[in-house]
C-alpha positions in Angstrom: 91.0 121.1 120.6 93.1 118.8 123.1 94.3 116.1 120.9 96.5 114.4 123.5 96.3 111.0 123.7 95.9 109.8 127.6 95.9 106.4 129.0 93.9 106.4 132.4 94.4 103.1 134.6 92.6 102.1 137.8 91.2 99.4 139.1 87.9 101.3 140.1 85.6 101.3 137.1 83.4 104.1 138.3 86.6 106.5 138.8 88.1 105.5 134.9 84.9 106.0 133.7 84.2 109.6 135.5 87.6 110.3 134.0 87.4 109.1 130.8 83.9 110.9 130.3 85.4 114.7 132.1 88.1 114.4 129.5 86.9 113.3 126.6 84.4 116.2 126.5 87.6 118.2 126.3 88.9 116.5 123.1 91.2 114.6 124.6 91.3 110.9 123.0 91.3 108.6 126.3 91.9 105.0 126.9 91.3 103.1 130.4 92.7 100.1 131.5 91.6 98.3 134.7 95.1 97.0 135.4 99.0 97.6 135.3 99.7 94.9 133.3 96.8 95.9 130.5 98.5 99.3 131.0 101.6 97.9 129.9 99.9 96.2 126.9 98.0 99.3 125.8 101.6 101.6 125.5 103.4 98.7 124.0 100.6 98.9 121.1 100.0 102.5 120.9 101.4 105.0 123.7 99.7 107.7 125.3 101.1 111.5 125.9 99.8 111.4 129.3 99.5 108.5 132.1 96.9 109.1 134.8 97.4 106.2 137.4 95.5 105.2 140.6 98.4 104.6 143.0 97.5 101.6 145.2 95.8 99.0 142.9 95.6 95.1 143.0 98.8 93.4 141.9 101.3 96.0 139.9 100.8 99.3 141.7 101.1 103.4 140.7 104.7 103.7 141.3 106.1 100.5 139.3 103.6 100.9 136.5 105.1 104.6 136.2 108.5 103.0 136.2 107.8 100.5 133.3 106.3 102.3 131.1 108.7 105.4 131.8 111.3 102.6 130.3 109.0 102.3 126.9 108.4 106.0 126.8 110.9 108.6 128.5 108.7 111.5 128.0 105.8 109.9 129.0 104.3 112.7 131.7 102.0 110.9 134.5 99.4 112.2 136.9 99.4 109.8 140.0 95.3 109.8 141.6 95.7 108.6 145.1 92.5 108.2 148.0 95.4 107.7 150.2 97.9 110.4 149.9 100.6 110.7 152.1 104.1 113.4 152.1 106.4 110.2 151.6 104.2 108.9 148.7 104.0 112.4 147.2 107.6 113.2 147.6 109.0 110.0 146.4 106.8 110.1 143.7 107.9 113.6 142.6 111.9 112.6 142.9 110.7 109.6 140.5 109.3 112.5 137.5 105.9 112.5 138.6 103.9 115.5 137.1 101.1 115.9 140.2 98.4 114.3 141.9 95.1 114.5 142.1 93.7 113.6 145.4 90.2 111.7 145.6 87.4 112.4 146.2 87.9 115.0 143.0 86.0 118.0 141.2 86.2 118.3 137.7 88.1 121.2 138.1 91.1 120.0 140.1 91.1 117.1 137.4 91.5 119.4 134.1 93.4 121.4 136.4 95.9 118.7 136.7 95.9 117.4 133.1 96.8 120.9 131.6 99.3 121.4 133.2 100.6 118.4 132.2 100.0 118.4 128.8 101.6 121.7 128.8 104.7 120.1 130.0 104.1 117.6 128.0 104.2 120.0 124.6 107.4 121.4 126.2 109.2 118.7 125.9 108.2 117.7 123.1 109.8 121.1 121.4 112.4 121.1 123.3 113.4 117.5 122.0 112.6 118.9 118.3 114.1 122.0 118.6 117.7 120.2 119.8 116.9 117.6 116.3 117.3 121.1 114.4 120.4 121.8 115.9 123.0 120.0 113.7 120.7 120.9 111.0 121.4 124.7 111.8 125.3 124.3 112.4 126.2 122.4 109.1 123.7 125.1 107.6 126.0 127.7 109.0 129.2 125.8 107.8 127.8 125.7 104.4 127.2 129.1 104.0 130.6 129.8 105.5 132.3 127.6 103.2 131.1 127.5 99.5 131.6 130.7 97.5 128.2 132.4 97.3 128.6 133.6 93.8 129.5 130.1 92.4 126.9 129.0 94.1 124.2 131.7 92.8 125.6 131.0 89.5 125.0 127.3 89.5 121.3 128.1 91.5 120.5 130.6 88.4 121.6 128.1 85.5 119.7 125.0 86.9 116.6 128.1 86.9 117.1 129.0 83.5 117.3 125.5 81.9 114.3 124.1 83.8 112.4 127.4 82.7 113.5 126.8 79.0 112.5 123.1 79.5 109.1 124.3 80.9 108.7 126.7 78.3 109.2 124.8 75.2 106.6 122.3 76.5 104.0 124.2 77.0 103.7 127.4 75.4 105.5 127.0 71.7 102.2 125.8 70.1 100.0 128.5 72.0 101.6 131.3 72.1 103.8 131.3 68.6 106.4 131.7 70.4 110.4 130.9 69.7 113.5 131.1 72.1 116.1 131.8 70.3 119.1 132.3 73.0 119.8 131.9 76.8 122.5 133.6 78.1 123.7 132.7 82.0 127.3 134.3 81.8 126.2 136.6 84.6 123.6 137.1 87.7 121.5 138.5 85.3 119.5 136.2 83.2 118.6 137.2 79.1 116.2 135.2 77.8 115.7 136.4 73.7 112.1 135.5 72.4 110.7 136.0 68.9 106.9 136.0 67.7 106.2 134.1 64.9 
């Protein structure tokens, strides 16, 4: 299942809902907005993985609604749809981050066609950006292991073991079991625990 969130805006209601409909029978959750300014409004409250924008629209157009809302979300991956796609739109839109277009009158197809491949890119960055997160995780990781005496360290590892299994043990099985501890030696690796039936 799809999961993505994707915000859909254009100021056609026939074409958000023909959208909205193709892709949430994919399991997509989908939101439409009429507007660029609603647009704006809808990532401010809860943003989208994927934009899909009509380009020419009354008031705030394709291009600067991209660049607003690219300002509230950097990874934010948008789909321009465009009746009136020309080579200068396209490549000025692409230079800008745009992800692709889809060029109406559309299939259903060319439309999924366009949104997987975004979403892949989408989940892309998304690793990539938690991958780099695990990076300084990784090198002071490295420079622990590098640093601290491994012995000491299993020693301490093994005695904080033993006493939480002593704890453990005295609470619950003493009255059950008949049992006793009588010693716990930790001197070495090796763990002796001495126990007496009653």
């Amino acid at each position: 299942m799809a999961g993505e969130k994707i915000l859909i805006v254009d100021d056609e209601e026939m074409i958000r809902d023909l959208c909205s409909h193709i892709l949430a029978l994919e399991g997509y959750s989908v939101t439409s907005c009429s507007n660029g300014a609603a647009a704006l409004e809808e990532t401010m409250r809860a943003p989208a993985d994927l934009l899909i924008t009509d380009i020419k629209m009354p008031g705030m157009d394709g291009l600067e609604l991209f660049e607003k809302i690219k300002k509230l979300k950097p990874d934010l991956v948008t789909i321009f749809i465009t009746g009136h796609g020309t080579l200068d739109t396209a490549i000025e839109s692409l230079m800008r981050g745009v992800e692709g277009f889809v060029l109406k009158p559309f299939t259903q197809e060319e439309l999924l066609t366009a949104v997987e491949r975004a979403v892949t890119r989408s989940r892309l960055q998304k690793e990539n950006i938690r991958l780099k997160a695990l990076i300084p995780l990784f090198e002071i990781s490295k420079l622990l292991i590098t640093e601290i005496d491994l012995a000491h360290l299993f020693n301490i590892i093994t005695e904080m073991l033993v006493k939480e299994f002593v704890l453990r043990w005295r609470l619950l099985t003493p009255a059950t079991l008949g049992l006793n501890i009588l010693h716990c030696q930790t001197s070495s690796p090796t763990i002796h625990l001495h126990l007496l039936l009653c």
